[in-house]
N, C-alpha and C positions, 0 to 999 in steps of 0.2 A: 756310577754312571759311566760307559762306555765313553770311547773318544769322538764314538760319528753320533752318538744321542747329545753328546754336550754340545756336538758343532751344530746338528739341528738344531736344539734347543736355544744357541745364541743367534742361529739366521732367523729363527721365530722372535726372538726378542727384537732384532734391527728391525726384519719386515713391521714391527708396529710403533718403530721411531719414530719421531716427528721432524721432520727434516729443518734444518739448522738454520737452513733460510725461511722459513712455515713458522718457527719460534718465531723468526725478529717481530713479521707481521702481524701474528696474533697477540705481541705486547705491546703494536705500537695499536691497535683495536682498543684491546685493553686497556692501553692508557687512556684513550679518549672516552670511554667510557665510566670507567672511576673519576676520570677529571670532574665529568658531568654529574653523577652521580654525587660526589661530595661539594660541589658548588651548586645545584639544586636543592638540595636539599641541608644544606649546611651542614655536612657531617666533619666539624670541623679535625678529630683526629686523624679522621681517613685523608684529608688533604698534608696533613702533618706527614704523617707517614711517606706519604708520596713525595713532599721534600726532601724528605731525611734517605729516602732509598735512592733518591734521585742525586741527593748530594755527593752520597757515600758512593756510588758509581763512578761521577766524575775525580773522583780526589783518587780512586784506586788509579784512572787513566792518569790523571796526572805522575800518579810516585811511579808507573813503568816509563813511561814517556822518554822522559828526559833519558832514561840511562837506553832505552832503544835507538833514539835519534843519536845520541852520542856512537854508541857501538855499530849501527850501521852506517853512519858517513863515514866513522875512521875506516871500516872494512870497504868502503864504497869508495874511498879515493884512493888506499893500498892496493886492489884492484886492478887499479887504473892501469899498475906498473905490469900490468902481464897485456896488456896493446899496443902494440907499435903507433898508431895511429891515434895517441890517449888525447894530446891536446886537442887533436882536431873533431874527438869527439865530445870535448866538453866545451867547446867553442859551440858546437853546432847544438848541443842539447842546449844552451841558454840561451842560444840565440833563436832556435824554435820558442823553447821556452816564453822571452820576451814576445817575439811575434803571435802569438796566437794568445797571450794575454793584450795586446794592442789589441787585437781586432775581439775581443768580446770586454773591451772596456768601449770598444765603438759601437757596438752592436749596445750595451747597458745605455748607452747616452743617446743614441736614434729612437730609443724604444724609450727614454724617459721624457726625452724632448718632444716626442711624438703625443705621449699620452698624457702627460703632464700629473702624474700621480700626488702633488700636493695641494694643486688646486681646489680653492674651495673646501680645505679639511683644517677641523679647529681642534684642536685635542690637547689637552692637559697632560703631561706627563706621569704616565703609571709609575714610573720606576726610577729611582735617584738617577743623575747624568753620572757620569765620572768626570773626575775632577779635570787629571791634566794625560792623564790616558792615554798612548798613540801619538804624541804633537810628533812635527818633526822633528825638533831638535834633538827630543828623548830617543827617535829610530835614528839618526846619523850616530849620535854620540852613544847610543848604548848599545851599537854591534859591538865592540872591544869590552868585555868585561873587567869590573877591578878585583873583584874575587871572583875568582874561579867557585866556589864552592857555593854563592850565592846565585849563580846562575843554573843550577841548578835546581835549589832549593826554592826559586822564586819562578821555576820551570820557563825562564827565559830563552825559549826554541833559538830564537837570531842568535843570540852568543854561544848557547850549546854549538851549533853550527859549525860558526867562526872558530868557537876550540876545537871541533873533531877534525874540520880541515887542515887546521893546521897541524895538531897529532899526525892526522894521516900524510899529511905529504911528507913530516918529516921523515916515519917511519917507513915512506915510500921510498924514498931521500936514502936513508940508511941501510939500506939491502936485508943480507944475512942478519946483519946485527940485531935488527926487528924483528926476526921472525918469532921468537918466544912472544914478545911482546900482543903481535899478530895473532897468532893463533889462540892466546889467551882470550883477545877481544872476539873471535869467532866462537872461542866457549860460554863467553859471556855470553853473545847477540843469541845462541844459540838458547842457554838460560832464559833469557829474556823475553825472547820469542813464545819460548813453555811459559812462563809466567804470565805473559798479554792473553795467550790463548785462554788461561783459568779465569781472567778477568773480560774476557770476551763473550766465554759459554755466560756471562751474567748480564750478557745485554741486552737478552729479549725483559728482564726483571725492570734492568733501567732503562729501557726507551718507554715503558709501563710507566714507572715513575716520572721521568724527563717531562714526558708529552701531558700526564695525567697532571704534574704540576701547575703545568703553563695552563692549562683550561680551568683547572680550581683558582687559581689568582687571577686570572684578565677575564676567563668566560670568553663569550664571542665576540664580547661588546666594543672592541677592537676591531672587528674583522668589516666591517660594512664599511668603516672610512678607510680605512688602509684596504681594502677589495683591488681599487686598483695596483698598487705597489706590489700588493700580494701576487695578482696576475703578471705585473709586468716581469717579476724576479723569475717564476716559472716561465715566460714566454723567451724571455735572454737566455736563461740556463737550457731552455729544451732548442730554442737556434744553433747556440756554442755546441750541444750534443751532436743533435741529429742531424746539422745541415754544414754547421763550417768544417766538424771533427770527419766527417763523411766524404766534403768536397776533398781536404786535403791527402785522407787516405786514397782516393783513387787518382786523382788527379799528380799527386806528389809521391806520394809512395806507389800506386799504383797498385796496388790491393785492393782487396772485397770489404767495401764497410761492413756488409750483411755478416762478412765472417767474423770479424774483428767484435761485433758487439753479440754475434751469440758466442764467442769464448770468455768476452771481457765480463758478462753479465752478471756473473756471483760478485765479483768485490763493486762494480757499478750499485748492485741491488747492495749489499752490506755498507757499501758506503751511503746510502740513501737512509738507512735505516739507525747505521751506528752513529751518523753525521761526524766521523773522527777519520782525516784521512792517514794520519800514521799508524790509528789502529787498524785501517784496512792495509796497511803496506804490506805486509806479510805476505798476503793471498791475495793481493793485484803482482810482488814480482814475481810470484808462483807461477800468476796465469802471464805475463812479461814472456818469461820463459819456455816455460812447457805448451802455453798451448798458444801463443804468437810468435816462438822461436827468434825471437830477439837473444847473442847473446848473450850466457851468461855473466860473464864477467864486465862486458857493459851497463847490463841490467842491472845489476851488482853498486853500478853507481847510481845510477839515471833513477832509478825506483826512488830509494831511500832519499837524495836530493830534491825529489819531484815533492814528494809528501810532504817536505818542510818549506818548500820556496814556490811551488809549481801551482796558484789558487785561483785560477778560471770564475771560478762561483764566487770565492768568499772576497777575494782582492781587487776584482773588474768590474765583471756586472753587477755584484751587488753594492759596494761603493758607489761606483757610477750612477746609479739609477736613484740609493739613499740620499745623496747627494743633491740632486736635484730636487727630490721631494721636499727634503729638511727647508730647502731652500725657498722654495714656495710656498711652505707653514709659515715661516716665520716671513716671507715676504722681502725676502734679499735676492736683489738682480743677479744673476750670472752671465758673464762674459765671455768670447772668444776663448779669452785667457784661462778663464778659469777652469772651460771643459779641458784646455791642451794640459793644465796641471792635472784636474782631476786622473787624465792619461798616462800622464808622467807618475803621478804617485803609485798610481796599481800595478804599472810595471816593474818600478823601481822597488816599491815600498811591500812589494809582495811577502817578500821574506818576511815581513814581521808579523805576518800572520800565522799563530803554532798550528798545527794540524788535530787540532782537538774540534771541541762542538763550539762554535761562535765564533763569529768574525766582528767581535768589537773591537777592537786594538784598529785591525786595516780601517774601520768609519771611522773611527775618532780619529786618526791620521790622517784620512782626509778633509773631513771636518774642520779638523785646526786648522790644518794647512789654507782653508778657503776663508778664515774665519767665520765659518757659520756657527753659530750652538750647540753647544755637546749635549742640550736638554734634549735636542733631535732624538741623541741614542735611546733614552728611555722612552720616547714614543713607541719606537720598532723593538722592543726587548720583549714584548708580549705576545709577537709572532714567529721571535728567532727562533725559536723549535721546528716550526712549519718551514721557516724559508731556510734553516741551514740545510733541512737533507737536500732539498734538490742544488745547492750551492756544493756541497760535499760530494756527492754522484756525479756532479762536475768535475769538479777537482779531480777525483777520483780517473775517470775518464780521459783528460787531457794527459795526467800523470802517466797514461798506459801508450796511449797516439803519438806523442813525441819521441818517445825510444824505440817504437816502430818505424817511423819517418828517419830518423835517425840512423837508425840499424839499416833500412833498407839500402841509404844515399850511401853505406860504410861499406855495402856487399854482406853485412854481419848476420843477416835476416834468412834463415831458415825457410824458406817458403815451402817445403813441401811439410813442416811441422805448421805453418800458419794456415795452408789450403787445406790439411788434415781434418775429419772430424775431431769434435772435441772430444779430448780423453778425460775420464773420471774425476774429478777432482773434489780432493778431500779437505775436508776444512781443516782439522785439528793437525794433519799433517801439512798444512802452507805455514800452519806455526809453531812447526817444528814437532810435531808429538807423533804418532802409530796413526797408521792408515787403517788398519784392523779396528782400532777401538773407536773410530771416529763416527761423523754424520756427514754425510755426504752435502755438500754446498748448494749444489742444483740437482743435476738427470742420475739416475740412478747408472751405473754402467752398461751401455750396449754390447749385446752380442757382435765380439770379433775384436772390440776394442780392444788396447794394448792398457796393463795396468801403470798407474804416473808413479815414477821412479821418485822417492827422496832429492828434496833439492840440495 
């Protein structure tokens, strides 16, 4: 075969791909359909199955996890040392950070105080509570780990953290004498990146599975009493998107919302879908980068930090709003007091939610903290599939807004790569692989466009 019939021959194959973002939705279809399918009619292997593929998904995100979160805070706060201006930009990115989790833990408690989502619902718990889960004592005293090698193994994000910070600063600390050190951990992140991406291309199989799980075990038969909570979690999370993240791009950074979320839109929709925001890290600081021109060496921190501590959805509004439900099942008063902690904990407590699927750890943390009942959690554990992506799409979101706000207040901000159309952008290569052999995320390339360089 000649060299221009083989190149045909491979543009005929891509033109009949399915595009990467077209998978995720046709398995999360999928899932709900087999869910149905085997809880109608009791086909009890097929719901078996559907756990087991479901399980096997999450355990692959977990064993990359840890060593990505590690390898990019240590490269993320090494980083730092090439900014003159490094403290004052990670002064300002947490302190964004905190502010705008304040106001969508305000925005979760207006909206739950308003609608009173546990009123009147009497519901048995489907699913064991956890035991002592989340409390505070366990998030103060378990930032410091006592093995190192158990924090990993027990995939504890808050102490991964706390170690690569402090790695990193050393090594930031230490100049030349890191550099081997450095650069190896860039061949790892590098590895690592290629390795998430082979357990990514498997996520339209496991959001099939995840979502088909949850309807073979609970059915709908949840959904009519939790109706409202359901609504309330979606009406917080789409306020925090489309109305505060909007006010403050134009108003504070002074940019185009409307451009900002048609660039941000591929890891916004994959994080909807993946409900994992370190697994969308990749390809939100791709688009950080290339197509919000934030830069890189800031991005470099602010991404990677955001996706571990940065949880709009899973730490504010939804705490917030769970909170007050649990509260009104079981019929326990809430106080002044209690909202101003509820606030306190989502800010503070944010961190101890990993950036994978589920935000149990941040409820039970608040939970204890208020003493309310951790049987609460298994009430809502039959809808966490539904309410995490739009909690994740959040997260995801915010993760991208503040190192723009940030970039902009620093001069750091590119604007004629932010005003720009968007350029190309390829999935396989945001994590790290060949732009050639890839599936494109969203719009296929425009005529005149310039093609996205290697990050």
């Amino acid at each position: 075969m000649s060299a221009t019939a083989a190149a045909n021959d491979s543009k005929q194959r891509k033109r009949f791909k399915i595009p990467f973002a077209w998978q995720l939705l046709i398995g999360l279809a999928l899932g709900l359909v087999l869910g149905y399918v085997a809880r109608e009619w009791s086909v009890a292997w097929l719901g078996t199955t559907l756990e087991t593929i479901g399980t096997l998904f999450v355990q692959l995100l977990f064993l990359i996890v840890p060593f990505l979160v590690f390898t990019a805070i240590v490269a993320s706060i090494a980083n730092l040392r090439n900014l003159a201006n490094a403290g004052r930009l990670v002064a300002k990115t947490l302190g964004w950070f905190a502010l705008t989790s304040a106001i969508a833990v305000a925005i979760g408690l207006a909206i739950g105080l308003t609608t009173n989502p546990g009123e009147g619902v009497t519901l048995t718990s489907p699913a064991a509570a956890p035991e002592t889960t989340g409390s505070w004592t366990d998030f103060l005293t378990g930032i410091i780990p006592t093995n190192v090698v158990d924090a990993f193994v027990n995939v504890n994000v808050l102490q991964i953290v706390f170690i690569a910070i402090i790695v990193g600063a050393a090594a930031a600390k230490l100049g030349a004498k890191a550099e081997p050190f450095l650069k190896f951990n860039e061949s790892a992140l590098a590895l690592i990146q290629k390795a998430l991406w082979w357990v990514i291309r498997l996520a339209p199989i496991g959001t099939a599975a995840l979502i088909g799980n949850s309807v073979f075990a609970y059915g709908w038969d949840l959904l009519e009493p939790l109706a409202v909570f359901s609504i309330d979690i979606y009406v917080g999370a789409l306020i925090v998107m489309l109305v505060v993240y909007p006010v403050l791009l134009r108003l504070v950074a002074k940019v185009s919302p409307v451009q900002f979320f048609r660039k941000a839109w591929p890891a916004i929709q994959f994080a909807f879908v993946s409900r994992s925001s370190v697994g969308t890290l990749p390809l939100a600081q791709r688009i950080v980068t290339e197509r919000l021109g934030v830069a890189r060496d800031y991005a470099s921190f602010a991404s990677p930090f955001g996706a571990t501590t940065k949880m709009d959805g899973c730490a504010a509004i939804y705490p917030a709003i769970a909170a007050i439900f649990v509260a009104q099942v079981y019929d326990v008063p809430l106080g002044i007091q209690d909202y101003l902690l509820i606030a306190f904990v989502s800010v503070i407590g944010s961190a101890a939610t990993a950036g994978l699927t589920g935000a149990t750890v941040m409820l039970t943390l608040t939970l204890s903290t208020l003493g309310l009942p951790l049987e609460g959690v298994g009430l809502l554990l039959a809808i966490d599939p539904i309410m995490d992506m739009i909690r994740t799409a959040t997260n995801v979101t915010g993760q991208m807004v503040v190192p723009v706000i940030v970039a902009k207040s620093e001069k750091i901000l590119d604007r004629e790569v932010y005003d720009s159309a968007p350029v190309p952008l390829d999935a396989e290569a945001a994590f790290g692989g060949d732009a050639e052999e890839a599936d494109d995320v969203d719009e296929a390339p425009r005529k005149g466009e310039p093609a996205l360089q290697p990050a």
